[in-house]
C-alpha positions in Angstrom: -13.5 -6.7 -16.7 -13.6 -9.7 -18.4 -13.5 -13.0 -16.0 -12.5 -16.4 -17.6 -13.5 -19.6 -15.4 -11.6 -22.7 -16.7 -14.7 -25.1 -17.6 -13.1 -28.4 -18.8 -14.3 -29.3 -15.4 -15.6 -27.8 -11.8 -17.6 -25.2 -10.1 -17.9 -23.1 -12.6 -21.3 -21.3 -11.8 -20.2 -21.4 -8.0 -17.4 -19.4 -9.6 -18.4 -17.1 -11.6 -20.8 -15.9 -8.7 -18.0 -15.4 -6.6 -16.2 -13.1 -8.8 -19.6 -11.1 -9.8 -19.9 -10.6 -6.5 -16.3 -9.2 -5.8 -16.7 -7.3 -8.6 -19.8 -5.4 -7.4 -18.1 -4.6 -4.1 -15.6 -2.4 -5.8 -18.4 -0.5 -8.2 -17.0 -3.0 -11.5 -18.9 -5.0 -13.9 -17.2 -8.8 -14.5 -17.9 -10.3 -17.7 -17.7 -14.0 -16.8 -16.8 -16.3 -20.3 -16.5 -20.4 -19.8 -13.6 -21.4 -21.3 -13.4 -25.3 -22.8 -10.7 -24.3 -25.9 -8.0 -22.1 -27.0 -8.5 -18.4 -28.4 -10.2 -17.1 -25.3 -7.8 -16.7 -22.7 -5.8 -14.0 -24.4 -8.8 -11.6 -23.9 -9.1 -12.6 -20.2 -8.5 -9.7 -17.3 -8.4 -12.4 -14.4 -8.7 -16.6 -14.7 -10.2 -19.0 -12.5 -9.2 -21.9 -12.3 -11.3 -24.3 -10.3 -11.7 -27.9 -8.7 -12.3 -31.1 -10.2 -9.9 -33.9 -11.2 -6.5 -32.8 -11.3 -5.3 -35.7 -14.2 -8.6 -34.8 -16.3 -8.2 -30.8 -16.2 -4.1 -30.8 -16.9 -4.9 -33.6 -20.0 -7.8 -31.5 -21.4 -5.9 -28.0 -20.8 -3.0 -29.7 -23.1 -5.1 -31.3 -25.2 -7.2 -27.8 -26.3 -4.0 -26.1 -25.8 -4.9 -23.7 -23.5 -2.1 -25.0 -21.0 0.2 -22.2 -23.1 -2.4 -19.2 -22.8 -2.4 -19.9 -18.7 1.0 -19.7 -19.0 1.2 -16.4 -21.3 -1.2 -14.9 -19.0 0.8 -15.3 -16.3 3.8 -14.3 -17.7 2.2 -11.2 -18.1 1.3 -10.2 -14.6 -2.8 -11.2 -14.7 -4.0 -12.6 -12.2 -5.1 -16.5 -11.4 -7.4 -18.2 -9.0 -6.1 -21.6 -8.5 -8.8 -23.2 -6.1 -8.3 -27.2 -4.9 -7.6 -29.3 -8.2 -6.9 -26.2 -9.7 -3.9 -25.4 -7.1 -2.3 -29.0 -7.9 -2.7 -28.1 -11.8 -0.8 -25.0 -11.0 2.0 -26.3 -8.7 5.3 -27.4 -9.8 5.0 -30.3 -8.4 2.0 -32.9 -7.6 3.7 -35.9 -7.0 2.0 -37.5 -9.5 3.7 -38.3 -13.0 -0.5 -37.7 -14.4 -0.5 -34.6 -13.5 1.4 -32.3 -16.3 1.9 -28.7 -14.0 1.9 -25.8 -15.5 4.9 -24.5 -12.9 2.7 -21.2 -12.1 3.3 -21.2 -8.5 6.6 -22.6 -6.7 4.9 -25.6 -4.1 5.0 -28.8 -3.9 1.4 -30.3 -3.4 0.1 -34.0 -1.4 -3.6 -34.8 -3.1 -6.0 -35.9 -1.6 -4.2 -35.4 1.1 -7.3 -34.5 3.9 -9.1 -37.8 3.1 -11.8 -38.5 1.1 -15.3 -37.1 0.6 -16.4 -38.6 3.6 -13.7 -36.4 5.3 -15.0 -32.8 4.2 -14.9 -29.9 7.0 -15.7 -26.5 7.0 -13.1 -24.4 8.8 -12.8 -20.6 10.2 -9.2 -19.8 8.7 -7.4 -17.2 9.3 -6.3 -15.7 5.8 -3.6 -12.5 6.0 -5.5 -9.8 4.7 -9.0 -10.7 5.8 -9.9 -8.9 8.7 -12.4 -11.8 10.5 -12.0 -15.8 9.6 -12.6 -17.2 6.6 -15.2 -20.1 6.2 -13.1 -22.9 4.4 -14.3 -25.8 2.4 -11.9 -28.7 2.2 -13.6 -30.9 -0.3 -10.8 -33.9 -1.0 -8.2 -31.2 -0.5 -4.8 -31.1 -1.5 -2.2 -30.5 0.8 0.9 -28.2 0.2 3.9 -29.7 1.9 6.3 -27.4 0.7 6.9 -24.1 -0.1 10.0 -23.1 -2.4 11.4 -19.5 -2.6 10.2 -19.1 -6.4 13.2 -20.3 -8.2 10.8 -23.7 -9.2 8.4 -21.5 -11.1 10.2 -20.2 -13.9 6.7 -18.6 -15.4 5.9 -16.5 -12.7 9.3 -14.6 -11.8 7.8 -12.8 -8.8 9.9 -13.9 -6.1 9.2 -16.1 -2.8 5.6 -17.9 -2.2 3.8 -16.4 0.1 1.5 -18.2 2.8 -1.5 -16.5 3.3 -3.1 -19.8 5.7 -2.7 -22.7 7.5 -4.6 -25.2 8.9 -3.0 -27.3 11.6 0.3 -25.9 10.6 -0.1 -27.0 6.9 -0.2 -24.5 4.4 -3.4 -24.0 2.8 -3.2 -21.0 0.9 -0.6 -19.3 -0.6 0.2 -16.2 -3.2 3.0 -15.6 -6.1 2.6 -12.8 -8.0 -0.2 -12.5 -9.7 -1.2 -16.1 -8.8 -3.1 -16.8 -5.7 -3.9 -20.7 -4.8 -6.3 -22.6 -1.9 -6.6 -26.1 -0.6 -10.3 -25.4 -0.1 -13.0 -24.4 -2.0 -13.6 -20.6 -1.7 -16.9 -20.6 -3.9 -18.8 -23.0 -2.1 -19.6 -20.3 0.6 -21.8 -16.4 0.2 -18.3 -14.8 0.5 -16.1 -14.0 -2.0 -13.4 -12.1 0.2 -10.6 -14.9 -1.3 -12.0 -13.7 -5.1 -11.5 -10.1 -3.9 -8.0 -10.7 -2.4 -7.2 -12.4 -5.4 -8.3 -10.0 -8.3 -8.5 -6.7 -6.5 -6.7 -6.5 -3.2 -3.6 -7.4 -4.8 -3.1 -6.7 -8.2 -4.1 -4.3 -10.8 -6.1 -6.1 -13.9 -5.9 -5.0 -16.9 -7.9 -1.9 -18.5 -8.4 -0.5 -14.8 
């Protein structure tokens, strides 16, 4: 399986950690590849897409073009790991005129929205699917405030969003499809069940 982190900025090694490790759990091999321009994405069995700065990451993924390929891979059913900055980059909506979404899943998100670094918590969240809590990093984390029934993401045509978490009665984690996206920072922990959920749990990739 071949795993493509988006590199233009964020965890990347944190990353591609994760998704060895999920990997190994179900008896695969993940090929992790960086990706920083077009060409690469098209080979790509599941993408990451991680933190960082939401403006920088959506000008650098038009700017390379690989904006499209996201898109393309979407479109056909592969899955995506939209984690923190990467979640506002793959709302339709940010609430920020910076920000240029790619429309891959159908919420609107607040950023920033728990604070500022000083404000970082660790959480035990309850995540449908995992059997025990899931240790949560909210690092600057966006907040989704709303959650449409999938007519605003005219990419992924996969129906309603799902919410897989809350916290405090905010969504914080949420599926579409093939797309799965957190307000916190899965990698930053020694468990990769949100990886797993993402790429194996849900959805068949490619070659498998």
């Amino acid at each position: 399986m071949q795993a493509g982190v988006i590199a233009v900025q964020g965890d990347v090694s944190e990353h591609a950690a994760a998704i060895e490790r999920a990997a190994r759990a179900h008896g695969e091999a993940a090929e992790v590849v960086e990706i920083r321009q077009s060409g690469t994405v098209p080979d790509c069995d599941v993408l990451l897409m991680p933190g960082g700065e939401s403006t920088a990451i959506s000008r650098l993924l038009a700017r390379e073009g690989i904006d499209a390929e996201i898109r393309d891979h979407v479109a056909a059913g592969k899955p995506v790991l939209a984690t923190c900055a990467g979640l506002i980059v793959a709302s339709t909506d940010a609430k920020d005129d910076r920000v240029d979404t790619l429309d891959l899943l159908d919420v609107t998100v607040d950023r920033n929205a728990f604070g500022r670094q000083k404000d970082s918590f660790e959480a035990p969240l309850d995540v449908a699917g995992l059997d025990s809590p899931f240790p949560a990093v909210f690092i600057r984390a966006p907040l989704i405030d709303e959650v449409g029934d999938g007519s605003g993401a005219p990419i992924n045509d996969a129906g309603s969003v799902e919410v897989l978490a809350r916290w405090d009665g905010d969504p914080v984690a949420v599926r579409q499809g093939p797309v799965v996206g957190t307000s916190f920072h899965p990698e930053l922990t020694a468990d990769s069940r949100i990886h797993d959920l993402a790429f194996f749990e849900t959805v068949e990739v490619s070659g498998q």
